[in-house]
Structure formats: structure tokens, C-alpha cells
C-alpha positions in Angstrom: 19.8 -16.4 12.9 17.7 -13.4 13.2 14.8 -14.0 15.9 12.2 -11.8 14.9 9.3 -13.0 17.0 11.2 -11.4 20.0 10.7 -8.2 18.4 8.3 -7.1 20.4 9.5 -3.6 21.4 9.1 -0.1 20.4 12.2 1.2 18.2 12.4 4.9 19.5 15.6 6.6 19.0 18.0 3.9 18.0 17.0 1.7 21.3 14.4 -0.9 21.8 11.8 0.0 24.0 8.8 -1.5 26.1 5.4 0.4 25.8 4.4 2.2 28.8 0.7 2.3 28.1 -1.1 -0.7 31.3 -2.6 -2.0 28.1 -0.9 -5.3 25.9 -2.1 -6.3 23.1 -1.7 -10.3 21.9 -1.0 -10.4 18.2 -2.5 -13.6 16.7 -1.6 -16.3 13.4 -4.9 -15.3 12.1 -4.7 -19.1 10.9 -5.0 -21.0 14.0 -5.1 -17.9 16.8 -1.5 -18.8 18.5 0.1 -16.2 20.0 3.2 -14.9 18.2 4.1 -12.1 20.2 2.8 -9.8 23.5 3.5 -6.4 22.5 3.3 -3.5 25.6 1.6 -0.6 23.4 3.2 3.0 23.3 2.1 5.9 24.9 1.3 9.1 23.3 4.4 10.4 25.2 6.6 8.4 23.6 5.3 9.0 20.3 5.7 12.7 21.0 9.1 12.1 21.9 10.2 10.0 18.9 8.4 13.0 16.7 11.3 15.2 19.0 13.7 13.0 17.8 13.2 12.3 14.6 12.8 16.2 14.0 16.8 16.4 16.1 17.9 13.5 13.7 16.4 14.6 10.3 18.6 17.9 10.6 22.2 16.3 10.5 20.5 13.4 8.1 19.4 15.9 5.4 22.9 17.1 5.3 24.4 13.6 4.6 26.2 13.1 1.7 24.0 10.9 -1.5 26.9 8.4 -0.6 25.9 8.2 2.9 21.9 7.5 2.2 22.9 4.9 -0.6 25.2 2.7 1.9 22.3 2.7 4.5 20.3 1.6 2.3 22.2 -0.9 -0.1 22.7 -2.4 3.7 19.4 -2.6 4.7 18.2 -4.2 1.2 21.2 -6.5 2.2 19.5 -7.7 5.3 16.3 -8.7 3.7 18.1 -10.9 1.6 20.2 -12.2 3.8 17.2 -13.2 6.1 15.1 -14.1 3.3 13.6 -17.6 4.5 13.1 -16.5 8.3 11.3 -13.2 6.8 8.7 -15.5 4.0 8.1 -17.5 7.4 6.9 -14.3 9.7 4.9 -12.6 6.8 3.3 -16.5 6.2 2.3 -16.3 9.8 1.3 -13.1 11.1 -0.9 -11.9 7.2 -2.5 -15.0 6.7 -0.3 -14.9 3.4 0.7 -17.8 1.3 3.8 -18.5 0.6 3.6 -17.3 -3.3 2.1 -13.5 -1.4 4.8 -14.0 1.5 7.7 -13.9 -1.5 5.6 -11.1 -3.6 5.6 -9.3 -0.8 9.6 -9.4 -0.1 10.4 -9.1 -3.5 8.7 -5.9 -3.9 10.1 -4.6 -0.6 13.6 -5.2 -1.7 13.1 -4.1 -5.0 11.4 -1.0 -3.4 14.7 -0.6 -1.2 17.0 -0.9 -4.2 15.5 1.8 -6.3 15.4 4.4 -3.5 19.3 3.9 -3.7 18.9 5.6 -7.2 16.7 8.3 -5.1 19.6 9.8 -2.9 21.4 12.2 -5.5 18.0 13.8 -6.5 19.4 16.6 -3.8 22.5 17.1 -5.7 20.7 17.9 -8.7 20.5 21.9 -8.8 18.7 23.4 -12.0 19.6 26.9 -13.1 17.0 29.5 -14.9 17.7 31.5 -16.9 16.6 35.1 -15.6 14.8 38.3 -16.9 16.8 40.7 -14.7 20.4 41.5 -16.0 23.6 40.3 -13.5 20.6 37.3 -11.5 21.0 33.4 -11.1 18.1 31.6 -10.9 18.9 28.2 -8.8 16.2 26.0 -7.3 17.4 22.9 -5.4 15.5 20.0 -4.0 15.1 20.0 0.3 14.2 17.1 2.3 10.8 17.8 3.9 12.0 17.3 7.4 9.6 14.9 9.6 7.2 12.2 8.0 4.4 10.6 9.2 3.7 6.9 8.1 1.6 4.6 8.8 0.7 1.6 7.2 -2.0 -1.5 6.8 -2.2 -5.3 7.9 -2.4 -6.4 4.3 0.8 -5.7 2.4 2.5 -4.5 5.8 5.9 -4.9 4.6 6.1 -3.1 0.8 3.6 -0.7 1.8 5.7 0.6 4.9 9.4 0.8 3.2 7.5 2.3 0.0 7.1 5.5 2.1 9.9 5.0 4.3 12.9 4.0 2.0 12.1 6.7 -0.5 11.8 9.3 2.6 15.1 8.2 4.0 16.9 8.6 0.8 15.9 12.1 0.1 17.4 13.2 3.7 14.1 13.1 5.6 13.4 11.0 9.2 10.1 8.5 9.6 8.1 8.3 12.6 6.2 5.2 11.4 3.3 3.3 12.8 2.0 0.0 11.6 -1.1 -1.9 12.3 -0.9 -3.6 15.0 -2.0 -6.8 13.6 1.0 -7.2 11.7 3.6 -5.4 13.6 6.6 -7.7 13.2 6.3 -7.8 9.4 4.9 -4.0 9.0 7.7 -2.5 11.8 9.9 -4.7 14.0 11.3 -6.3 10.9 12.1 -2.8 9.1 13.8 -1.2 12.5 16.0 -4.3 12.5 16.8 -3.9 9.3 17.8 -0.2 9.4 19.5 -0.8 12.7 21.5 -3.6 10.8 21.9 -1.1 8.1 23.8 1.8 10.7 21.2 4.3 10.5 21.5 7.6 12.7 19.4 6.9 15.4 16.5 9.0 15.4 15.9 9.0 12.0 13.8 6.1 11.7 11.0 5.3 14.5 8.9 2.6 14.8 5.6 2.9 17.7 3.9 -0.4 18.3 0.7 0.8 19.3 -3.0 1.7 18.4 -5.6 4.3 17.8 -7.1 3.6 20.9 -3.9 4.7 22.8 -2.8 7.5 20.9 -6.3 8.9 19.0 -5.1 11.2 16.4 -1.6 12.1 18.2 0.1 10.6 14.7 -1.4 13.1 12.5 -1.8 16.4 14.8 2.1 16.5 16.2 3.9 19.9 14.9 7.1 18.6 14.0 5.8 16.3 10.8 5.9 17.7 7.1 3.7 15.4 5.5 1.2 12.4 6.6 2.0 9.2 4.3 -1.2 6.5 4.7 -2.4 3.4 3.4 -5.7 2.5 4.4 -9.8 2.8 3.8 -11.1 6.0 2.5 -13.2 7.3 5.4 -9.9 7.6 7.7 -8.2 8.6 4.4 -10.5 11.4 4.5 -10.2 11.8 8.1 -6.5 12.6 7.5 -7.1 14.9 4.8 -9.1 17.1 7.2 -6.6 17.1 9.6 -3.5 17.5 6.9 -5.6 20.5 5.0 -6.3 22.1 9.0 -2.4 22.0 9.9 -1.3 22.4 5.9 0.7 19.6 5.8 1.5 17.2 2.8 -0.5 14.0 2.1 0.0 11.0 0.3 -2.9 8.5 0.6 -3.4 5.4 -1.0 -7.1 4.7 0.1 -9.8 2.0 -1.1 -10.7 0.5 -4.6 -13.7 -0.9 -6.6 -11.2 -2.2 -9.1 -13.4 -3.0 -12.9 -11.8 -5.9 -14.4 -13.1 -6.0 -18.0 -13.7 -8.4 -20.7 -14.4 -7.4 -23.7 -16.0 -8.7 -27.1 -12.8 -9.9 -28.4 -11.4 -11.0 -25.7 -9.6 -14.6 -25.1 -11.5 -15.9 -22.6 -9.1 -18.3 -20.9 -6.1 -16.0 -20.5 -9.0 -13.6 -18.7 -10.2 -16.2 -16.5 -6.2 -17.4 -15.6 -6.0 -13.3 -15.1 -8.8 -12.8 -13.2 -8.4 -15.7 -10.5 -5.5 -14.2 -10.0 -6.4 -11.1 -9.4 -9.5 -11.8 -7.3 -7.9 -14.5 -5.2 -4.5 -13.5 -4.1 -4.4 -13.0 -0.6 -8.2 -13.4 -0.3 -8.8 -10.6 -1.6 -7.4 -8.2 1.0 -5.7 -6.1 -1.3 -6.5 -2.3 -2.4 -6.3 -2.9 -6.4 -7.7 -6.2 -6.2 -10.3 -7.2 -8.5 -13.7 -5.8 -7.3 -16.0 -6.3 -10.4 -15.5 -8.2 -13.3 -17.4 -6.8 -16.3 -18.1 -8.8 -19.0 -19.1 -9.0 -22.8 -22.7 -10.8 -22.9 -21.2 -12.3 -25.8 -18.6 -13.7 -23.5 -20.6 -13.9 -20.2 -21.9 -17.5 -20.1 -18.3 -19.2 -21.1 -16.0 -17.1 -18.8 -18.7 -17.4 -16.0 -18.8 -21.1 -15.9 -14.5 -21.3 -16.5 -14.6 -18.7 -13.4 -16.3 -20.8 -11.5 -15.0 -24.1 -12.2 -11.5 -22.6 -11.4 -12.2 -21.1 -8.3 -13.9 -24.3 -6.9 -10.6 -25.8 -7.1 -7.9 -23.2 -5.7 -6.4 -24.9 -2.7 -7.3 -23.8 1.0 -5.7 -24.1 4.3 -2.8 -23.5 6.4 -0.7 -20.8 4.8 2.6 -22.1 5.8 1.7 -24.8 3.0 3.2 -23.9 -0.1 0.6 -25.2 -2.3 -2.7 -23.3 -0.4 -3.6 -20.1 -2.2 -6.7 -19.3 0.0 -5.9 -18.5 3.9 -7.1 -17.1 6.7 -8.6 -13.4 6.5 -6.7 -11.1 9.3 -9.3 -11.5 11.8 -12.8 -12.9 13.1 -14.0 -9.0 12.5 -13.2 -9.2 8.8 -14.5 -12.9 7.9 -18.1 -11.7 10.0 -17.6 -8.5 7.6 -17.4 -11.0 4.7 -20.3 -13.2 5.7 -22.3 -10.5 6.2 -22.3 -9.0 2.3 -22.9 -12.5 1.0 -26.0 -12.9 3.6 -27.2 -9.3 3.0 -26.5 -10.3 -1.2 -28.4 -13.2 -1.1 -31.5 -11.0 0.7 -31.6 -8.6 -2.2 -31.9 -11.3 -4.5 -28.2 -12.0 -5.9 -27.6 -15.0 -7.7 -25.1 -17.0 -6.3 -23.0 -19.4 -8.9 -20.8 -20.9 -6.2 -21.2 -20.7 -2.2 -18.0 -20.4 0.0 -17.3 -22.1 3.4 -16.6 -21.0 6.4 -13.5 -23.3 8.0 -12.0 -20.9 10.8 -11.2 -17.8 9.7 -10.9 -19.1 6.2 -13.4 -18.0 3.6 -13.1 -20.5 0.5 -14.2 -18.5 -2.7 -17.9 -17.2 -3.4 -19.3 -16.4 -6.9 -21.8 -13.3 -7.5 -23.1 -13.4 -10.9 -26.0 -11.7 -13.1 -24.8 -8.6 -10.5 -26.8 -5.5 -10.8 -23.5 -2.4 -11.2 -25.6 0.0 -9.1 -26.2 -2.9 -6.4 -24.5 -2.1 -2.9 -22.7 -5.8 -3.6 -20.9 -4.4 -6.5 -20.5 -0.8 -5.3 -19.2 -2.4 -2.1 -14.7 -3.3 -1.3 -15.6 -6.1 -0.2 -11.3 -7.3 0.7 -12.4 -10.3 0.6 -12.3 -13.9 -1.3 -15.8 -12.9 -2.9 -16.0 -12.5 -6.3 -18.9 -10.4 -8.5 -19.6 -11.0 -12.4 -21.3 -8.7 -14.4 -22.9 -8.6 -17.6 -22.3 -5.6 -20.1 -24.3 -5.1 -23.2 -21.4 -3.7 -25.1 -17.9 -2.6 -24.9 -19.0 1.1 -24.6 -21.6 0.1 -21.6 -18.7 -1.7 -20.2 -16.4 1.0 -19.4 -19.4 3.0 -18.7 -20.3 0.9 -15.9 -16.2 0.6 -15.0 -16.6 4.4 -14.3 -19.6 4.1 -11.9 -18.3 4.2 -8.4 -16.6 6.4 -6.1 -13.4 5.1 -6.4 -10.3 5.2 -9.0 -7.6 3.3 -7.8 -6.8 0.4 -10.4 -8.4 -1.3 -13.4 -7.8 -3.8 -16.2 -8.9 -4.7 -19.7 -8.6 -7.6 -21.7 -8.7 -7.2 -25.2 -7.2 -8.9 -28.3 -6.8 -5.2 -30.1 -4.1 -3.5 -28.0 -4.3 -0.4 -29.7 -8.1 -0.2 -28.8 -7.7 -1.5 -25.3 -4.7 1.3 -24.7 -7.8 3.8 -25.8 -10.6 2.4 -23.6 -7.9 2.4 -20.9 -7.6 6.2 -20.9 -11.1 6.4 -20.8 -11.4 4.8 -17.6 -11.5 6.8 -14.3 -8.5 5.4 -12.3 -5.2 6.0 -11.4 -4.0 2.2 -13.3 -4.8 0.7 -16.5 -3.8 -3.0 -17.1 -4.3 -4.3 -20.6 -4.6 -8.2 -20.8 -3.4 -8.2 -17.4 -5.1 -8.2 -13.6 -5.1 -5.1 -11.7 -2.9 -6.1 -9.0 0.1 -4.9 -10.4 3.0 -2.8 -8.6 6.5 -1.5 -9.5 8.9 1.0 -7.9 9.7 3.0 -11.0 5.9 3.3 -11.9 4.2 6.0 -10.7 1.4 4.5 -7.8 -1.7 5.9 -7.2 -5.4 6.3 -7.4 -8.0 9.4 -8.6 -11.3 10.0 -6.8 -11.9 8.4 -3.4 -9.0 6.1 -4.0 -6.6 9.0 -3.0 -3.7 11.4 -4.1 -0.2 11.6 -4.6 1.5 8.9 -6.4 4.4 6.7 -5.1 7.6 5.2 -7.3 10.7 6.8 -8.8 10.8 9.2 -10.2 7.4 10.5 -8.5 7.9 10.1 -5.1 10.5 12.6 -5.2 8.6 15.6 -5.7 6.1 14.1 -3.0 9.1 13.7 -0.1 11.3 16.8 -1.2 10.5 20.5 -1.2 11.6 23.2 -3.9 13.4 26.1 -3.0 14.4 28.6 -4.8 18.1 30.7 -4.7 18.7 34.1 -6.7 22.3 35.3 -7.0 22.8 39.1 -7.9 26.3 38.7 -9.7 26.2 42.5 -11.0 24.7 45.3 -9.2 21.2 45.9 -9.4 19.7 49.4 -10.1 16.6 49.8 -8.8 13.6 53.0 -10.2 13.7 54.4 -6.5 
């Protein structure tokens, strides 16, 4: 059996290897602070050397064979099914997750795995053109990239690290990859051991296990990467962006999310509540397309208010490793005095509050906003949190209009009985994701993922992600001999 809680090590070059930086950093169950691992941090000089070798590595990778990529990685989906209840046990532990997020969370990775075997003969694919000069062939093939750059958050660590880095490895490219600390088993370790399991080059995958503290911006500045692949907040989204735009490299950034979740005048009110919990609740709300605001039809407002509220006064709270909790632990003490601080600065301003959570650790049972002004900083605010917000709309139209006021564009949702009229409103609204009668925490591999506005660019899934990781180059043949006026 796999031990992965001894994974504690750097994966640099096909080896395992200790941090040299003095400083160690203790990586906590957010449940009940027990220590899971003691991880040595890297050192920007190792992360400049695995940049050196995954540059070395990428340039016999790329010129694998699509058979090649697709055995690597049928193998490596192979080991996260083969170490399936060991791997729902490590997520449960070091996210906070339950165990119905723990299995989301693997599902989607493997699925995620599978569909970038489907990726690999995208570079045998050549396309001819046909050209305006007599005796030429127009070819243009698809290049890997070379080098990318990925690095990943403590919420979803283990789908939103192989999204970037099983797509990247199919197409012929090698990943220097850095996951939160926080979650470093479940967002690296695990993933190294998997490709290692899988007979991967060495070189072309590398895992650092360290922090910004150590390294500063040493993961986004180094020469030898092609493009920058983050999941985070917005402000370092933009942060990279700067950076990206200064060195013209690639970007693909999946950044925050002030998701609408709408109900309209026709709505069933039941199947929108059942929707809604969901989509509020799972994982405490420390996910980038959860549910943010839920907009609703005055005509609707006082029934799905008090169902809301009744159901969320009974979702079951406590140690995550219990399959029946739904609410756990938030990641740290940081982000539960985060969340305590927007309900105490809520209730200041003058929001009404329908139903008061509790404090028990670094649980946060859920809290109920409602009669929320849009324009407030409470509903313009991620809060990534268990806290919910409900907001009354005058009308359909003033509900999307108020969907639409924020910064941010990542996902949405609409529940409707007309489909034909929600599929309508749903292009109307200013995100990258429309759900109708559905929540907005929704994901797929062959969908293509991705926000508009502050909620970032570029868009992830098959076939999508392949024009993101590849570059186009284009081949002329002269067959016949050319004259030319001079």
C-alpha cells in the first residue's frame, strides 16, 4: 500500500529530494491541527534547476510518439484508481473535504487524466492550405510549447493541478509545477507518484514543495517557461499577467468569482433550493464557481428564503473523515478570521441576518444574508466561505441586470421552468458558464473552462486546451520552381 504521508520531498528530476531552504514548514488537518507531514521547502536554486531540466526533458518528450504520451498516461490514471481509498482518505484530511468533495475531487482528476489520452495525437494532425502561388504547400502543424509553469490552489488541489498538467504532458510539453503548500500531498506528492508509477521521462514533470516566501516570483520570471498556468485570486492573477505580458509569455488563469445564482418568476422553488444548498455549501464554500449571490424573484423571495434557511440549519457539521458531515473545517485559522470578519463588518452596515453560523474550531456552520443590497460590499465580496447571501429582484430583467454587476465572470446559473427562455437570459449574462436549472459548480474535461472579466482568460477542457498548450507553425513547400519579378 501506497504511503503517501511520507511524501514529503521535492520531485525534481525523476528523484525525491529534501528542500534546502533552513525553513520547514508543518502542514496541518485543518480539522483538528495534527501534523500530517514536515515538509523542508525548496530553494529558488532548485527550482531554477528543475526549470533546466524540464527545458532538457521537454525536447526528447515532444518528439515522442502519440503512443508513448497515451501509455504514460493511461498508467498514471491507472494509479489513481488503483489507490483510490488511500487517496479519498489524504484529500479528506489535508482540504478539510468531505468525503462526497474527497470522491468529486478524484473522479474529476481521473476523468481529467483519461481525456488527455484523447489529447496526444493532436500533433499528428497536419492541415494542408490550399495556396495562391502556383507549385506551394501550405502545411501548418501543432508544436508543443516547450516548458509550463503551473501552479495550483488549496481548494480543489488535485483536479486543478492534473487539469493543466495532464493536458500539457500529452501534447509533448514538460511541467514545473508548484502547489500550495497547504495541500501539498494531495496538490503534488500524490501526482509525482503517480507519474513516476506511470514511467515518465524524468524531467518532464517537477514538483517544488515550497512557498512564495522562499522563492518570490522565481516561478513566473524563469526564461525557460512558455506559458504560466494559475488557479487562484484575481489580484495575483493579475500580478501574473503583468509579469506574463513583460516576458510575452502565455497565460491561462482561472481567477475569482461572484457567481449569480438566479431564480426566476417561474421557477420551481424546491429543485432551486435542493440546487442551491448544493452549490453554496459544498466544501464550505471554498470553491471559485461557487454560489456567491442568489438572486431571486420577489414573487418567489419569501418561500425559497425560508426553505433556504431551514435546509441549511440542518446540513451536518464536523469531522470530515465522517461520511455523513457536509460542512468541515475551512483551510486555515486565517480564512475562518477572514469569514468572521464579513459577517461582523455585514452586520455593522445593517444586514439582516436570517440564520447565524457558529464558530466550532475552524468550522464555520452556515450563515444566511438576506434582504442583501447587490451594490453592498457583502454581495460584491468572494466571500469562499460557508456564508450565504439572498437577494431580492423586482423582475426577471432586473435580475440578470443585477447578475451582471460585479467585476467578475466566472460562472452562473438560472432556474427557470421555460428552457428556451433561460438558454436566452443565459447568453445575456456576463460569465464564462451558464447553468440552467442547475448550480454553478459544474466541471467537465471536454467543456471548455473558463471565466470573462476579472475571473480570467483562456479556457481549459478538450478540445480547448489544445490550442492553449500547443503552438502553430506553419511549413511552405515549393514543389515547382518559383519565378520571381526581380
Amino acid at each position: 500500500m501506497e504511503r503517501f504521508e511520507e511524501l514529503n520531498k521535492n520531485y525534481i528530476n525523476g528523484e525525491w529530494v529534501e528542500g534546502l531552504s533552513e525553513r520547514k514548514y508543518e502542514n496541518l488537518n485543518p480539522y483538528d491541527g495534527t501534523v500530517i507531514q514536515t515538509i523542508r521547502l525548496a530553494t529558488s536554486q532548485q527550482l531554477e534547476q528543475a526549470f533546466l531540466n524540464a527545458k532538457e526533458a521537454q525536447k526528447e518528450w515532444g518528439k515522442t510518439s502519440s503512443e508513448e504520451r497515451e501509455e504514460v498516461l493511461r498508467k498514471a490514471a491507472e494509479f489513481f484508481k488503483k489507490n483510490r481509498d488511500e487517496i479519498i482518505k489524504v484529500i479528506s484530511r489535508e482540504t478539510g473535504g468531505s468525503f462526497i468533495k474527497a470522491n468529486v475531487e478524484l473522479d474529476l482528476t481521473v476523468g481529467l487524466v483519461e481525456e488527455a489520452v484523447k489529447m496526444a495525437n493532436k500533433l499528428d494532425e497536419v492541415r494542408e492550405i490550399e495556396a495562391d502561388v502556383k507549385g506551394k504547400v501550405n502545411r501548418v502543424y501543432r508544436l508543443p510549447l516547450g516548458v509550463i509553469t503551473s501552479i495550483s490552489p488549496f481548494n480543489f488541489p488535485m483536479n486543478l493541478s492534473i487539469r493543466t498538467i495532464a493536458p500539457a504532458i500529452a501534447l509533448g510539453n514538460s511541467v514545473v509545477h508548484k502547489p500550495d503548500i497547504q495541500t501539498a500531498l494531495t496538490g503534488g506528492s500524490i501526482i509525482a507518484r503517480a507519474f513516476e508509477y506511470a514511467g515518465l521521462p524524468k524531467g518532464v514533470f517537477q514538483c517544488i514543495l515550497t512557498d512564495i516566501d522562499e522563492i518570490g516570483d522565481d516561478m513566473l520570471t524563469s526564461p525557460h517557461s512558455q506559458l504560466i498556468s494559475f488557479t487562484g485570486s484575481t489580484p495575483v492573477g493579475k500580478h501574473i499577467g503583468k509579469i506574463a505580458g513583460s516576458m510575452l509569455k502565455r497565460v491561462a488563469l482561472e481567477l475569482g468569482g461572484n457567481n449569480p445564482f438566479i431564480v426566476l418568476a417561474d421557477a420551481n422553488v424546491d429543485r432551486a433550493v435542493d440546487a442551491a444548498i448544493f452549490g453554496k455549501f459544498i466544501h464550505q464554500g471554498q470553491i471559485c464557481m461557487i454560489v456567491n449571490r442568489i438572486i431571486v424573484h420577489k414573487n418567489k423571495y419569501d418561500e425559497f428564503v425560508q426553505k433556504f434557511v431551514e435546509k441549511a440549519k440542518s446540513l451536518p457539521y464536523g469531522d470530515p473523515s465522517d461520511p455523513k458531515t457536509i460542512i468541515g473545517p475551512l483551510i486555515n485559522e486565517t480564512q475562518i478570521e477572514k469569514a468572521l470578519n464579513i459577517i461582523n463588518e455585514a452586520k455593522k452596515e445593517g444586514a439582516k441576518i436570517a440564520l447565524e453560523g457558529q464558530r466550532i474550531g475552524n468550522i464555520l456552520t452556515p450563515t444566511v444574508f438576506v434582504d442583501v443590497d447587490n451594490n453592498s460590499k457583502l454581495a460584491q465580496t468572494e466571500l469562499f466561505s460557508p456564508i450565504a447571501t439572498i437577494i431580492k429582484a423586482e423582475s426577471d430583467d432586473h435580475a440578470i441586470e443585477m447578475a451582471n454587476n460585479t467585476e467578475y465572470g466566472l460562472s452562473s446559473a438560472i432556474f427557470t421552468e421555460d428552457l428556451s427562455e433561460g438558454e436566452q437570459l443565459g447568453l445575456q449574462i456576463e460569465s464564462g458558464m451558464t447553468h440552467i436549472n442547475d448550480q454553478t459548480v459544474n466541471d467537465s474535461p471536454t467543456i471548455p473552462f473558463g471565466g470573462t472579466k476579472s475571473s480570467g482568460m483562456g479556457r481549459f477542457g478538450n478540445p480547448w486546451v489544445v490550442e492553449e498548450f500547443t503552438m502553430t507553425k506553419w511549413i511552405s513547400i515549393q514543389k515547382e520552381y518559383r519565378k520571381y519579378p526581380f
